[in-house]
Phi, psi and omega in degrees: 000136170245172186303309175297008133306324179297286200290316139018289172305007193280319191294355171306142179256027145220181192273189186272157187283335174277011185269165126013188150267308177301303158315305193262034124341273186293346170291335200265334176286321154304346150288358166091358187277040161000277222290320160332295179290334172276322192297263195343293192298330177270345173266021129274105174262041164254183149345303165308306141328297182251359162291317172317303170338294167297333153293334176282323181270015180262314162349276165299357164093013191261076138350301168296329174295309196298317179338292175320315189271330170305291175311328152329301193264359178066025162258150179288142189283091162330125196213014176275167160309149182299321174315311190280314182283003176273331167296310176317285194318301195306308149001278210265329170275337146315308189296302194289333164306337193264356162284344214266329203277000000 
């Protein structure tokens, strides 16, 4: 899957069943489903799992909770639009499934 498929999935009413956890995170946050997008994003319990994490509590404005989840995740604490780093992750959480694959 690349990214315009991904976001394609979105009028879908549940995300595709091959994705992450940390991926359908970001299909449930684009849906405006926060709390959905979090339940996803804490039942990766890797890298991915918690940089999404941490893009969600940056989300949510809890700036210390995310710090914590960036550093979790070995990433620098975002501070560009949010639009964009929910583009970055899919990006780079896509790349990483067609290596896995």
């Amino acid at each position: 899957m690349d990214q315009s498929q991904f976001k394609a999935s979105l009028t879908a009413a549940a995300p595709p069943q091959q994705l992450s956890h940390a991926l359908q995170a970001l299909w449930y946050d684009a849906q405006s489903n926060w709390a959905t997008a979090h339940e996803h994003a804490q039942a990766q319990e890797d890298t991915a799992g918690a940089w999404v994490h941490a893009y969600l509590h940056r989300k949510e404005g809890d700036l210390a909770n995310a710090a914590y989840w960036y550093r979790r995740a070995g990433q620098p604490v975002a501070n560009g639009a949010l639009e964009a780093e929910w583009d970055s992750l899919v990006t780079a959480l896509l790349a990483a499934s067609l290596t896995q694959d």
